[in-house]
N, CA, C and O atoms as a GROMACS GRO file, in nm:
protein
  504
    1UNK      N    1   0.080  -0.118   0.000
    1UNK     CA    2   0.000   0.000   0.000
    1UNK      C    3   0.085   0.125   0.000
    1UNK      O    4   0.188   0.125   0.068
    2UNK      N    5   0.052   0.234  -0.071
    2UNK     CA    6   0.097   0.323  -0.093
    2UNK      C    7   0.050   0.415  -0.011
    2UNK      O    8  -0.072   0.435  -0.013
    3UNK      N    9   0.140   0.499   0.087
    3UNK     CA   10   0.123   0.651   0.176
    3UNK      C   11   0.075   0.774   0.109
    3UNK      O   12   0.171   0.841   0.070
    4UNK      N   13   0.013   0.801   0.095
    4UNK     CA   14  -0.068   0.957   0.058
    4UNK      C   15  -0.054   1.062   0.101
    4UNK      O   16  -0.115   1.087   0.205
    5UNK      N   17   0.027   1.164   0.043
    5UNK     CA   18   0.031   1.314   0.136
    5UNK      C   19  -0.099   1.368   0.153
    5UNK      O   20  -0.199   1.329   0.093
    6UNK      N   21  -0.093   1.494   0.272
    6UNK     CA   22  -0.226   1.512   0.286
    6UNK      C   23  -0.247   1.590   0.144
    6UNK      O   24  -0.174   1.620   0.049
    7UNK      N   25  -0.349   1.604   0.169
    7UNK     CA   26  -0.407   1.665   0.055
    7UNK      C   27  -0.470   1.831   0.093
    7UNK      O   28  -0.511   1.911   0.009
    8UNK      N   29  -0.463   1.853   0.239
    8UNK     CA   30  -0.504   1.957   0.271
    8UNK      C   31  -0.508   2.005   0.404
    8UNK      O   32  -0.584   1.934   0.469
    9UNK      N   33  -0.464   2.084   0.464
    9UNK     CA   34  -0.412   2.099   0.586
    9UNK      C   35  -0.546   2.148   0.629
    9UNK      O   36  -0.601   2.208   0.537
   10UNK      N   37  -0.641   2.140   0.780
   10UNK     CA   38  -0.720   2.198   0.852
   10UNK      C   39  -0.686   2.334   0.936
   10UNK      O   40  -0.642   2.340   1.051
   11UNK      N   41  -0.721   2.451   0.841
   11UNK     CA   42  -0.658   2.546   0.926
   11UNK      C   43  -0.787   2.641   1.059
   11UNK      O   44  -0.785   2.753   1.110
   12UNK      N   45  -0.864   2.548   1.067
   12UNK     CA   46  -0.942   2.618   1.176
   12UNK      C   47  -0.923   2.593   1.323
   12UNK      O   48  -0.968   2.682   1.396
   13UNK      N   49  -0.865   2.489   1.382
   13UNK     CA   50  -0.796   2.466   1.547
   13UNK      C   51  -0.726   2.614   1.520
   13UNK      O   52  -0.768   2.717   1.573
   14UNK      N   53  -0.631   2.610   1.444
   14UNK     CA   54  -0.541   2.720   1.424
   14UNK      C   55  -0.615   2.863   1.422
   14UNK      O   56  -0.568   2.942   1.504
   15UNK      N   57  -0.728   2.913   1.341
   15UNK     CA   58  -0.754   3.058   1.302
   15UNK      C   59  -0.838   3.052   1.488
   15UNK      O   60  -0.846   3.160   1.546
   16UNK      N   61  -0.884   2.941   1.550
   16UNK     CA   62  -0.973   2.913   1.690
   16UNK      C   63  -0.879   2.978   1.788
   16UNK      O   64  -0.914   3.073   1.858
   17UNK      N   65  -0.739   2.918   1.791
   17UNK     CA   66  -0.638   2.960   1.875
   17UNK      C   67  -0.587   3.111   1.886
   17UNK      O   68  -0.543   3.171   1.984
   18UNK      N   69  -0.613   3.166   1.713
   18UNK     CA   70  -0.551   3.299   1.686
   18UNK      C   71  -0.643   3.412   1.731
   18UNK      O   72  -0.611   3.526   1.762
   19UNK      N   73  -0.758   3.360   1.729
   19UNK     CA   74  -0.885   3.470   1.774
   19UNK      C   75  -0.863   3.488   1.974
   19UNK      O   76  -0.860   3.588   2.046
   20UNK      N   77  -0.853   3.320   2.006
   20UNK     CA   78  -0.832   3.364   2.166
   20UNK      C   79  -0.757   3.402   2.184
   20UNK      O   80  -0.781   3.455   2.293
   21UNK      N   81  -0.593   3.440   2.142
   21UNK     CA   82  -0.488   3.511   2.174
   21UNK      C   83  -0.524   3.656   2.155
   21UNK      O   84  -0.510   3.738   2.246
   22UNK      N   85  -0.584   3.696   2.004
   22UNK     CA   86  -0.651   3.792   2.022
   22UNK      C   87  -0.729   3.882   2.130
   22UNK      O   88  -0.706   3.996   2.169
   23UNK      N   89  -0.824   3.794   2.163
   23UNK     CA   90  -0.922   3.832   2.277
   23UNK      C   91  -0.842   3.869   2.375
   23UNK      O   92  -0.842   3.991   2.395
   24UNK      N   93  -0.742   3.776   2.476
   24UNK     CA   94  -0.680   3.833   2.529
   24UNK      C   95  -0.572   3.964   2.532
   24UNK      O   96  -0.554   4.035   2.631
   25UNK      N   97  -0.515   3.978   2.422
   25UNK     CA   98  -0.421   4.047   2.408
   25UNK      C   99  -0.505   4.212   2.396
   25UNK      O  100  -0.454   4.306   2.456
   26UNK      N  101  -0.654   4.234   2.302
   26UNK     CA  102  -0.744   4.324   2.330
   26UNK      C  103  -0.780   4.369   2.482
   26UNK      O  104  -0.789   4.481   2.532
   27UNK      N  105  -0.795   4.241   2.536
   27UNK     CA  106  -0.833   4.295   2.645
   27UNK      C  107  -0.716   4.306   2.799
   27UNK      O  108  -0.763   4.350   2.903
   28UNK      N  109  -0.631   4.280   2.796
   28UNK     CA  110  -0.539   4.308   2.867
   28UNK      C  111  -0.483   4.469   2.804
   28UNK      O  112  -0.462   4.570   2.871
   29UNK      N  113  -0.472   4.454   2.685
   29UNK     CA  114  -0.445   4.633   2.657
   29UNK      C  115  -0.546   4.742   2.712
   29UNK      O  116  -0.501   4.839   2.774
   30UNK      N  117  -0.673   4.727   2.691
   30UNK     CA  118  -0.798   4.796   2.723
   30UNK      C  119  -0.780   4.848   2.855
   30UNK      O  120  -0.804   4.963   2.891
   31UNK      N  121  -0.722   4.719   2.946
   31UNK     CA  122  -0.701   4.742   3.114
   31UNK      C  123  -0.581   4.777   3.122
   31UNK      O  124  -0.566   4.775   3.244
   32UNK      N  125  -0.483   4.808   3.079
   32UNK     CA  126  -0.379   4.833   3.100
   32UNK      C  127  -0.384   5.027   3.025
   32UNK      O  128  -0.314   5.118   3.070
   33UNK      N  129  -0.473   5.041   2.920
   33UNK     CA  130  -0.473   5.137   2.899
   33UNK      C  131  -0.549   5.224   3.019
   33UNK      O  132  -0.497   5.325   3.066
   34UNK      N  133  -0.681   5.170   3.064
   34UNK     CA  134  -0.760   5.244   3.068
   34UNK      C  135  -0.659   5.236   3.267
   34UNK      O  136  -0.654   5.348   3.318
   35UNK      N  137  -0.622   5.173   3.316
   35UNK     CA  138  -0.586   5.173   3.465
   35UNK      C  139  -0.740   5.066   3.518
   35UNK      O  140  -0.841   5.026   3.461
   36UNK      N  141  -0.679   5.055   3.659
   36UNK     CA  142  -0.766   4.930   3.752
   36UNK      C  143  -0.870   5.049   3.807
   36UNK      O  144  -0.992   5.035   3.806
   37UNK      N  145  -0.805   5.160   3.851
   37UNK     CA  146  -0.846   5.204   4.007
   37UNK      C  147  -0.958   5.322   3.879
   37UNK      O  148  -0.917   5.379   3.777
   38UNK      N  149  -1.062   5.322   3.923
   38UNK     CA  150  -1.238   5.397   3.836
   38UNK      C  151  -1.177   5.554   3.864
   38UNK      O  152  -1.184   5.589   3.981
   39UNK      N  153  -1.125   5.640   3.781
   39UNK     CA  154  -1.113   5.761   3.833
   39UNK      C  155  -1.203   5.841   3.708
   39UNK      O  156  -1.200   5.790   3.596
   40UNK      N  157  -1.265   5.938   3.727
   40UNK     CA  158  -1.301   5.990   3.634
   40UNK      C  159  -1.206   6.154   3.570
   40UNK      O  160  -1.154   6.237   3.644
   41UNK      N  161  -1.208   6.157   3.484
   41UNK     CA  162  -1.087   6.202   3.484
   41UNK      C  163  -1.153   6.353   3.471
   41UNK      O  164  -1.275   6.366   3.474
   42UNK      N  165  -1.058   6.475   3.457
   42UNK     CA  166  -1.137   6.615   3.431
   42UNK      C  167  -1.070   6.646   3.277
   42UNK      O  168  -0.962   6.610   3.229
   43UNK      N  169  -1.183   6.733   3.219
   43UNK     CA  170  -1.193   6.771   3.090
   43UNK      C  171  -1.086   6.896   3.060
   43UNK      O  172  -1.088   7.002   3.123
   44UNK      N  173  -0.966   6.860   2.923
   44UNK     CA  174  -0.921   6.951   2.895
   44UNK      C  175  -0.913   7.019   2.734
   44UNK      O  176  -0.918   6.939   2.641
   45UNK      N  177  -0.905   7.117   2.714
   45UNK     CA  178  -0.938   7.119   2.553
   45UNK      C  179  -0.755   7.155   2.524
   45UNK      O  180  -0.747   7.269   2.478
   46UNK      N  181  -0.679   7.119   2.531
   46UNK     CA  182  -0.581   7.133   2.491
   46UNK      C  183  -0.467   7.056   2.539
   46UNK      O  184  -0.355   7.107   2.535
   47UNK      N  185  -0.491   6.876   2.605
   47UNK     CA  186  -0.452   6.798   2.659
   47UNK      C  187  -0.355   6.743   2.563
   47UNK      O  188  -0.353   6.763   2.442
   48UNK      N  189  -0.251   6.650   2.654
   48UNK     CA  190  -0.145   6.571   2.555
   48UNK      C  191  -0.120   6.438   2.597
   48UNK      O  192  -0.129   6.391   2.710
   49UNK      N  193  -0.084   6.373   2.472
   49UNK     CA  194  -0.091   6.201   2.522
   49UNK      C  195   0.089   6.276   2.594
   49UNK      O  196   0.184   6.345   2.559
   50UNK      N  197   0.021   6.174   2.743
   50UNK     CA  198   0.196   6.176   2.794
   50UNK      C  199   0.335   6.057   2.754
   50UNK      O  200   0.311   5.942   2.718
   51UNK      N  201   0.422   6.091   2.762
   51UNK     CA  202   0.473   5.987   2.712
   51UNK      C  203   0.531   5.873   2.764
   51UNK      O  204   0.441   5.821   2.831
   52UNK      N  205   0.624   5.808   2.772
   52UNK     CA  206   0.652   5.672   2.910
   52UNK      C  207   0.672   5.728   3.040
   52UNK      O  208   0.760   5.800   3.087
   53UNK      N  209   0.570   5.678   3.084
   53UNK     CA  210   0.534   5.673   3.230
   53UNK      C  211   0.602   5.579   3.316
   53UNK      O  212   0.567   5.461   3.312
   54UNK      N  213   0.716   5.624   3.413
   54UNK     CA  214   0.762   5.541   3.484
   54UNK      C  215   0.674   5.476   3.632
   54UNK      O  216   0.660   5.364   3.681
   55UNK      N  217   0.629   5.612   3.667
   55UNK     CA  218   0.519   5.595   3.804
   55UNK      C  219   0.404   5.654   3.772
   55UNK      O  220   0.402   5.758   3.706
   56UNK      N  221   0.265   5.573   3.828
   56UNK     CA  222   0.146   5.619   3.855
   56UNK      C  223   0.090   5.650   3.985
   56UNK      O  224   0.063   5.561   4.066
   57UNK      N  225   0.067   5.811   4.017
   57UNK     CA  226   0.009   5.824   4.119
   57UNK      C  227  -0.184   5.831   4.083
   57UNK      O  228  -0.230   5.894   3.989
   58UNK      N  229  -0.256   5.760   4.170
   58UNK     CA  230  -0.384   5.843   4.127
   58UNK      C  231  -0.484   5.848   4.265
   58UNK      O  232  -0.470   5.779   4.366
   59UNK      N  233  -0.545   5.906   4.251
   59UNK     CA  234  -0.647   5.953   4.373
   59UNK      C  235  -0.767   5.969   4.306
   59UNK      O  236  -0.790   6.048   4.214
   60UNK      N  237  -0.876   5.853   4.380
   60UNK     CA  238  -1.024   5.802   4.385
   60UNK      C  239  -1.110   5.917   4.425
   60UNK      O  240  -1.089   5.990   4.522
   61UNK      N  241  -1.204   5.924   4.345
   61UNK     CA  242  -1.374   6.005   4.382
   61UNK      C  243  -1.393   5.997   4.568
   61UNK      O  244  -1.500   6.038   4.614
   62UNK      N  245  -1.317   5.960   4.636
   62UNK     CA  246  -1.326   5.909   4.776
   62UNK      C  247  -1.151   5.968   4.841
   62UNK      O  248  -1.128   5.960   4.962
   63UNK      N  249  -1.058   6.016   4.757
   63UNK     CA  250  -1.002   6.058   4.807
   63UNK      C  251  -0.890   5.967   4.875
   63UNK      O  252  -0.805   6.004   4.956
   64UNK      N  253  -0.916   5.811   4.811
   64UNK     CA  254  -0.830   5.752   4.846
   64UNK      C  255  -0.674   5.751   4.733
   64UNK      O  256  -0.697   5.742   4.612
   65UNK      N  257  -0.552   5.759   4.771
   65UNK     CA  258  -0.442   5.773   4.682
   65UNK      C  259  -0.400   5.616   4.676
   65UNK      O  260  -0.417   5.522   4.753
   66UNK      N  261  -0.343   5.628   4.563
   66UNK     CA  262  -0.296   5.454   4.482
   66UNK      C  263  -0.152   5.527   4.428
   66UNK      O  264  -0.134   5.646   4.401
   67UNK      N  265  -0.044   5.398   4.422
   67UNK     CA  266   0.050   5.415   4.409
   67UNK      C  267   0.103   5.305   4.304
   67UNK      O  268   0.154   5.219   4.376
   68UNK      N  269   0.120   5.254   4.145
   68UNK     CA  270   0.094   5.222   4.054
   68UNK      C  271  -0.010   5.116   4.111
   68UNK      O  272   0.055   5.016   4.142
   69UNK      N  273  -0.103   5.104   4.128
   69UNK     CA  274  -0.248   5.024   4.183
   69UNK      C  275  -0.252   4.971   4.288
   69UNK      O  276  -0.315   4.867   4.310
   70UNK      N  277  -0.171   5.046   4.385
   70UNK     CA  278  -0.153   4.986   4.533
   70UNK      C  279  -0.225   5.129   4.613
   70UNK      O  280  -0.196   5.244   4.580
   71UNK      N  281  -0.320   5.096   4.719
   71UNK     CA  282  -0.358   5.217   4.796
   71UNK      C  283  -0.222   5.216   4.931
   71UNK      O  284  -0.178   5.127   5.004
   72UNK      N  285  -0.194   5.339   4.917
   72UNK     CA  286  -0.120   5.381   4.987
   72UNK      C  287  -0.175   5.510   5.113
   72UNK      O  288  -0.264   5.588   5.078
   73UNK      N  289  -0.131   5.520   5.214
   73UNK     CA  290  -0.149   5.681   5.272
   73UNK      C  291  -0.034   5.748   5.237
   73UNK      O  292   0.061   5.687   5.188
   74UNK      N  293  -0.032   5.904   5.263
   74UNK     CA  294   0.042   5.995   5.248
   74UNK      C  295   0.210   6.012   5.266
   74UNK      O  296   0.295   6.083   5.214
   75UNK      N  297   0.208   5.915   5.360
   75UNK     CA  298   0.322   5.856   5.428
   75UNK      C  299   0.375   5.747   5.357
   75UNK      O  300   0.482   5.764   5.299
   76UNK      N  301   0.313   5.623   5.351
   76UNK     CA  302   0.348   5.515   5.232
   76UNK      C  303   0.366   5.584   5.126
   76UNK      O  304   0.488   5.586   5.106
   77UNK      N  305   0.297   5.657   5.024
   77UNK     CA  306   0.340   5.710   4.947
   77UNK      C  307   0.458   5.802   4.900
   77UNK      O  308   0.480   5.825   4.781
   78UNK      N  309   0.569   5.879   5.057
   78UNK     CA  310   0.648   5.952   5.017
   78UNK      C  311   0.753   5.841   5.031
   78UNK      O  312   0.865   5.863   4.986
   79UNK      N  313   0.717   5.694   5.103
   79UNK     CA  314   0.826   5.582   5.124
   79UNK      C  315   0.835   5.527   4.998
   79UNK      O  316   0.938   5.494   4.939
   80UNK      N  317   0.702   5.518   4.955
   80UNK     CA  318   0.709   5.462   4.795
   80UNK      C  319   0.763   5.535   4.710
   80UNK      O  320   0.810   5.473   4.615
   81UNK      N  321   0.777   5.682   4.707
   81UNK     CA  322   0.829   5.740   4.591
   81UNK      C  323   0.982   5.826   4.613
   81UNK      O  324   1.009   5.924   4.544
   82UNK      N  325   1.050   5.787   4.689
   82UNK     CA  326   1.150   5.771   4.776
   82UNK      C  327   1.277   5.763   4.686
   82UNK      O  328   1.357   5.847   4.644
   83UNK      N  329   1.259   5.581   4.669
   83UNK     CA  330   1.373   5.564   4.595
   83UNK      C  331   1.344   5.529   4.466
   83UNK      O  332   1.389   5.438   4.395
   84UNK      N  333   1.259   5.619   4.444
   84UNK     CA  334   1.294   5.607   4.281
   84UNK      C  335   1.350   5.705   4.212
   84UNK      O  336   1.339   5.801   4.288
   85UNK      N  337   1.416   5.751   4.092
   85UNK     CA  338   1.504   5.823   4.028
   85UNK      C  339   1.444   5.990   4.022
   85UNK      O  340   1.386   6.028   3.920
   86UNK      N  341   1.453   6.034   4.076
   86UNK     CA  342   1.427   6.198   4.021
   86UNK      C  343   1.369   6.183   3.931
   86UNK      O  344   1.246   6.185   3.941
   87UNK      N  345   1.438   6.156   3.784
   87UNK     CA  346   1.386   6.151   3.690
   87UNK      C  347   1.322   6.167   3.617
   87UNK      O  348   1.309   6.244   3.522
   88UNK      N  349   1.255   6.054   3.680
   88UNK     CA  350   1.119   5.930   3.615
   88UNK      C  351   1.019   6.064   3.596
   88UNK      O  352   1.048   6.181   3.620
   89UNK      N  353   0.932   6.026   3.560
   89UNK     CA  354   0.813   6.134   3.483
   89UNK      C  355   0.694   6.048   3.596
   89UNK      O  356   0.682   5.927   3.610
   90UNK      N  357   0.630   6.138   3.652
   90UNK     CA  358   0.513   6.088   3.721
   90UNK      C  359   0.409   6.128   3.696
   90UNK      O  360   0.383   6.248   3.706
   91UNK      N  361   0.308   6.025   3.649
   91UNK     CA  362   0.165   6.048   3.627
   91UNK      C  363   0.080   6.076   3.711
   91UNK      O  364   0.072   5.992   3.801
   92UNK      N  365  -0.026   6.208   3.723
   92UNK     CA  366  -0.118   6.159   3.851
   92UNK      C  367  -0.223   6.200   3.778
   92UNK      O  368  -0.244   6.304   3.714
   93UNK      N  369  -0.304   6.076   3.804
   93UNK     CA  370  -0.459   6.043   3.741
   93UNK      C  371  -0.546   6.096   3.894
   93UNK      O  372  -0.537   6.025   3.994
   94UNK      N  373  -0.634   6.236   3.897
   94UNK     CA  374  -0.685   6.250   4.025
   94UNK      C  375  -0.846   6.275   3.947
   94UNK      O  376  -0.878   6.328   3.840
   95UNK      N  377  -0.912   6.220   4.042
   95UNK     CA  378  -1.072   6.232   3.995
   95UNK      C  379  -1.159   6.330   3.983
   95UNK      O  380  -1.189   6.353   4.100
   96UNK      N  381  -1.220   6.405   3.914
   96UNK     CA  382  -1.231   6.533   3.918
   96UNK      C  383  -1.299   6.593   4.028
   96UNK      O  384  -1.295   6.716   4.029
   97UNK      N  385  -1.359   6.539   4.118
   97UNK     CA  386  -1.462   6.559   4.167
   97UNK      C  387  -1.392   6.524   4.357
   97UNK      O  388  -1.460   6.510   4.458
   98UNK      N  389  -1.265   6.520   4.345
   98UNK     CA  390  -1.185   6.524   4.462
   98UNK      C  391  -1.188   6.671   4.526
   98UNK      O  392  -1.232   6.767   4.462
   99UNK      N  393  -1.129   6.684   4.682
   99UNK     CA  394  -1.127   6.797   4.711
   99UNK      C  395  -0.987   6.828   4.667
   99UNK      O  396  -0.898   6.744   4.656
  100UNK      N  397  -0.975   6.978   4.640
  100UNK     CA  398  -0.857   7.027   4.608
  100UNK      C  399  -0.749   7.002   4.694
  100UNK      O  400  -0.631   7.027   4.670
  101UNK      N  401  -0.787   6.960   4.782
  101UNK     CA  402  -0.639   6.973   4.944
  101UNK      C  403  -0.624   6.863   4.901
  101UNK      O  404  -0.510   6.854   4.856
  102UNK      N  405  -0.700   6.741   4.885
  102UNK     CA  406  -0.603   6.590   4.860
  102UNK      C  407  -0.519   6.596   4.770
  102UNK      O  408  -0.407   6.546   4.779
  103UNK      N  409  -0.572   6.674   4.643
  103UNK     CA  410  -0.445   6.698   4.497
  103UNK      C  411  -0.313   6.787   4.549
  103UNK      O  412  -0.198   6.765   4.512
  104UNK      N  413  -0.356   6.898   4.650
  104UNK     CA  414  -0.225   6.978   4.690
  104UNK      C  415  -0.148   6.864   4.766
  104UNK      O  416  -0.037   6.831   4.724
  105UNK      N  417  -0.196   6.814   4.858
  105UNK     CA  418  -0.148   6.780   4.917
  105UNK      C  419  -0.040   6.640   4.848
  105UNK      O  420   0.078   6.631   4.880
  106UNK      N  421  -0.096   6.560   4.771
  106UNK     CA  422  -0.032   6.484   4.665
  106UNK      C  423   0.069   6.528   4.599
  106UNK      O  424   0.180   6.474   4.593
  107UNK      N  425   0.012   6.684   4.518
  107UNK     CA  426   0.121   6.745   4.424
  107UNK      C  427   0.289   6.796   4.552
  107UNK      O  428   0.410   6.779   4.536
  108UNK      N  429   0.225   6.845   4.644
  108UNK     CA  430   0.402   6.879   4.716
  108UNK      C  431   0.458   6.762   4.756
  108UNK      O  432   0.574   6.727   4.739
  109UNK      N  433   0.360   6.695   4.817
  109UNK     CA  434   0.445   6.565   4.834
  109UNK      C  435   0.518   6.543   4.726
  109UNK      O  436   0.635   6.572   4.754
  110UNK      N  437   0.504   6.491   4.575
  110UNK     CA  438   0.572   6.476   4.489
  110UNK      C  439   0.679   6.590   4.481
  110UNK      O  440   0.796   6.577   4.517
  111UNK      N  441   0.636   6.677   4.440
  111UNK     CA  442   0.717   6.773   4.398
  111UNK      C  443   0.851   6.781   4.549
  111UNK      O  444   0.973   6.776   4.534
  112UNK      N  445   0.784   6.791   4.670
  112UNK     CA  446   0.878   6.775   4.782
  112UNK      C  447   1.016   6.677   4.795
  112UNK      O  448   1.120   6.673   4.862
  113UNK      N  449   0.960   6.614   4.703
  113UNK     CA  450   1.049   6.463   4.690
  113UNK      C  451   1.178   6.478   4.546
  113UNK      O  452   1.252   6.390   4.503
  114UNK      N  453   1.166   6.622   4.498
  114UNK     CA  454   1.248   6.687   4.366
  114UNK      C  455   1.169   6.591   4.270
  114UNK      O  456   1.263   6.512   4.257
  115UNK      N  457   1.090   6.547   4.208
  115UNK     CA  458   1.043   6.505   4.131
  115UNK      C  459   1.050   6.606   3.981
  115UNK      O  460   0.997   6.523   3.907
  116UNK      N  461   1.068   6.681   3.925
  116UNK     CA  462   1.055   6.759   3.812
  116UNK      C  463   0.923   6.719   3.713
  116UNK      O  464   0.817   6.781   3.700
  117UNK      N  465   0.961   6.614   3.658
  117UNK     CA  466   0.872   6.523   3.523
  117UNK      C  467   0.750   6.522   3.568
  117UNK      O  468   0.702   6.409   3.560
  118UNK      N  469   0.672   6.610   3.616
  118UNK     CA  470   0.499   6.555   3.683
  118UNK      C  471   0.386   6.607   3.579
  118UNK      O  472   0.381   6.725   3.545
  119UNK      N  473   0.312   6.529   3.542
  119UNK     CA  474   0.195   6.536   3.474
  119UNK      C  475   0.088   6.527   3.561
  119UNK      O  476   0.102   6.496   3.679
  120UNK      N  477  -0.042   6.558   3.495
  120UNK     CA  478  -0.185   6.602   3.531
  120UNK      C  479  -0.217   6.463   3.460
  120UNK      O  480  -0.107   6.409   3.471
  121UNK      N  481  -0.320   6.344   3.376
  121UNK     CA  482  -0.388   6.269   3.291
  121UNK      C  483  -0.521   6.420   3.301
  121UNK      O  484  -0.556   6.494   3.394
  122UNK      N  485  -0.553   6.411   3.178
  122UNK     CA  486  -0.683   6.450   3.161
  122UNK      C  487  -0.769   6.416   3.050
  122UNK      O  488  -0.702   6.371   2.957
  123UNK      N  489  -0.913   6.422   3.021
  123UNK     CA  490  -0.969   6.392   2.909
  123UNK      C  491  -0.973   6.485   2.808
  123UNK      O  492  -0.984   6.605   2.834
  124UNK      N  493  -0.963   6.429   2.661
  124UNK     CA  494  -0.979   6.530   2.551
  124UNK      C  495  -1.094   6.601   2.503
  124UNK      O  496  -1.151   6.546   2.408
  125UNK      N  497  -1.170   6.765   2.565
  125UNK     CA  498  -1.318   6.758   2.493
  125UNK      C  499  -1.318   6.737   2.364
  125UNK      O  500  -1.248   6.791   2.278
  126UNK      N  501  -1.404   6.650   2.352
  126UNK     CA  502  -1.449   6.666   2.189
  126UNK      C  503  -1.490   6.771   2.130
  126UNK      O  504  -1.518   6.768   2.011
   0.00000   0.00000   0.00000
C-alpha cells in the first residue's frame, strides 16, 4: 500500500487559537490602557498624550491615593516614591470631583520629593 500526502491541511484549530490570543491580548491592553483604580478624569481642551510613564500616582472620587495600583497613605506614598530616580516622569490620574487639598497635598508631596517630570492625565473635549 501506498502513503498519501495530505491533501489539505485543517486550518481552523489554528484561526480558533488565533482569535483567543486575540481576545486576550485586546483585552489586557484595554485594562492596562484604561488603569484598575475607576477615576473619572477632568476635561481639557488642549490635553497631551503623555509619554513613558515610569510611576502612577492616582487619587479616587473618595479621596483615596494609589501608588501604581496599590492604595497607599500619604506617608506610604512619600516611602514609595523615595527611591525612585528623580527623573522618572510621574503620572497623577486624580478624579475630578476630589477635594482640592487631597491633589495639593499629593502634588508637594511629589514635587517635595524633587520630582521635576509631573503630569496632570486628563480627558480630551471633543
Amino acid at each position: 500500500m501506498e502513503d498519501s500526502g495530505f491533501e489539505s491541511i485543517n486550518i481552523i484549530p489554528l484561526v480558533d487559537v488565533m482569535l483567543v490570543l486575540l481576545t486576550i491580548v485586546l483585552t489586557t491592553s484595554t485594562f492596562i490602557a484604561v488603569g484598575a483604580i475607576p477615576v473619572q478624569l477632568p476635561k481639557a481642551a488642549n490635553a497631551s498624550a503623555a509619554a513613558m510613564k515610569s510611576a502612577t500616582v492616582e487619587i479616587d472620587g473618595q479621596g483615596r491615593v494609589y501608588l501604581d495600583s496599590h492604595l497607599r497613605s500619604l506617608a506610604e506614598l512619600r516611602l514609595g516614591l523615595a527611591p525612585i530616580d528623580k527623573k522618572t516622569s510621574i503620572m497623577i490620574r486624580a478624579d475630578k470631583s476630589i477635594a482640592l487639598e487631597i491633589f495639593v497635598e499629593v502634588m508637594d508631596l511629589v514635587k517635595g520629593l524633587g520630582f521635576t517630570k509631573v503630569s496632570l492625565q486628563t480627558e480630551v473635549v471633543p
